[in-house]
C-alpha positions, -999 to 999 in steps of 0.1 A, spaced: 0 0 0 13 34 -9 21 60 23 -13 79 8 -37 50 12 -18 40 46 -29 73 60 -62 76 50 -68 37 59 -56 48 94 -77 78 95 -105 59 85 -99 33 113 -95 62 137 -127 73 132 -145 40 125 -133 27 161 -151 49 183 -184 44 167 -176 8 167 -170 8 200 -204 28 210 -220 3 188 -204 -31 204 -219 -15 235 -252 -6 225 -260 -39 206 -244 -65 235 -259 -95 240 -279 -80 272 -279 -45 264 -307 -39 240 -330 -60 267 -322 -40 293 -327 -9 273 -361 -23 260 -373 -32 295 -364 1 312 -377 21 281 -411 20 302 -403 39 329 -384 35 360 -378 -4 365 -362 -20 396 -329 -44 392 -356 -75 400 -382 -66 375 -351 -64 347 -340 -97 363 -375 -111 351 -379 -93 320 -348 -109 303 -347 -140 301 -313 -160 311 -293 -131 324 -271 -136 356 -275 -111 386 -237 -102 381 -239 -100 345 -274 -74 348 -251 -57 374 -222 -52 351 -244 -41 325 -263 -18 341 -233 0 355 -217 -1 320 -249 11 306 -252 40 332 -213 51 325 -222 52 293 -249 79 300 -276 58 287 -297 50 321 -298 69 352 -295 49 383 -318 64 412 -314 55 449 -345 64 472 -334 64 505 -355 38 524 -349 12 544 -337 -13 523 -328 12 499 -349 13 466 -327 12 435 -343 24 398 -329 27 364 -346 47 337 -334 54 305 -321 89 295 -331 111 266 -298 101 245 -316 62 255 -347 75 247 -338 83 211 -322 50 205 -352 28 218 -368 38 188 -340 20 165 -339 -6 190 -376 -14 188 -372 -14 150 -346 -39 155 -367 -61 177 -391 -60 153 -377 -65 122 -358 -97 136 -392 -113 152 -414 -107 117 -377 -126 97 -367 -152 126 -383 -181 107 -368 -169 70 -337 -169 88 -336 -200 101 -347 -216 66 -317 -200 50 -297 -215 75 -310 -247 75 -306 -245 32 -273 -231 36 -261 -262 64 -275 -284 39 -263 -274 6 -225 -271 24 -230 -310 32 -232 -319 -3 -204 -300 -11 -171 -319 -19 
C-alpha cells in the first residue's frame, strides 16, 4: 500500500473505532433487553432480572453500571430502608429505543426466513465436496 492510502486507511480506522466501539456496546448481547425493559419507565434491578430472560444477577449488574457510565440509564437510589434502587433510560436512550424497537421487530417478523436460510445453507455445504 502506498504512504497515501496508509494514511487515510488509518484515519478511517481512527474514526471507524469509536463508533464501533459505542455500537459493540449498544448492541451486546444483554444491552438492547435492558434498554427495551427500562424504556417503560423507571424499573427496579428485580423486575429487569425477570424481564430478560437468562441473564445472571452479576452480569445485569455489570451491564447496568456499563450502561449507566455510558450515560444511557440513570440509576436512582431512594433512601429507604432497604434502599430502593431504579434505572430509567435517558433522553440520549430514549432516542435509540426507537431504533432498538425497529430492531426487535424487524428480527421477530424474519426469525423463521432466517432459520430456513440457514437450515438451506447447512445443507447445501454438506453436499459440497
Amino acid at each position: 500500500m502506498s504512504p497515501g492510502n496508509t494514511r487515510v486507511a488509518e484515519a478511517v480506522r481512527d474514526e471507524a473505532c469509536p463508533v464501533t466501539e459505542v455500537l459493540d456496546r449498544v448492541a451486546g448481547k444483554w444491552s438492547i433487553g435492558i434498554l427495551i425493559a427500562a424504556a417503560h419507565g423507571p424499573v427496579r434491578f428485580t423486575e429487569l432480572e425477570r424481564a430478560i430472560s437468562g441473564i445472571s444477577r452479576r452480569m445485569l449488574t455489570l451491564n447496568l453500571r456499563r450502561l449507566e457510565r455510558d450515560g444511557l440509564l440513570v440509576r436512582t437510589v431512594h433512601p429507604t430502608v432497604p434502599p430502593k434502587v431504579e434505572y430509567s433510560l435517558t433522553p440520549m436512550a430514549r432516542e435509540l429505543h426507537a431504533s432498538l424497537t425497529g430492531l426487535v421487530d424487524w428480527a421477530e417478523r424474519h426469525r423463521a426466513a432466517v432459520a430456513e436460510a440457514r437450515a438451506a445453507y447447512d445443507a447445501a455445504a454438506e453436499q459440497r465436496p
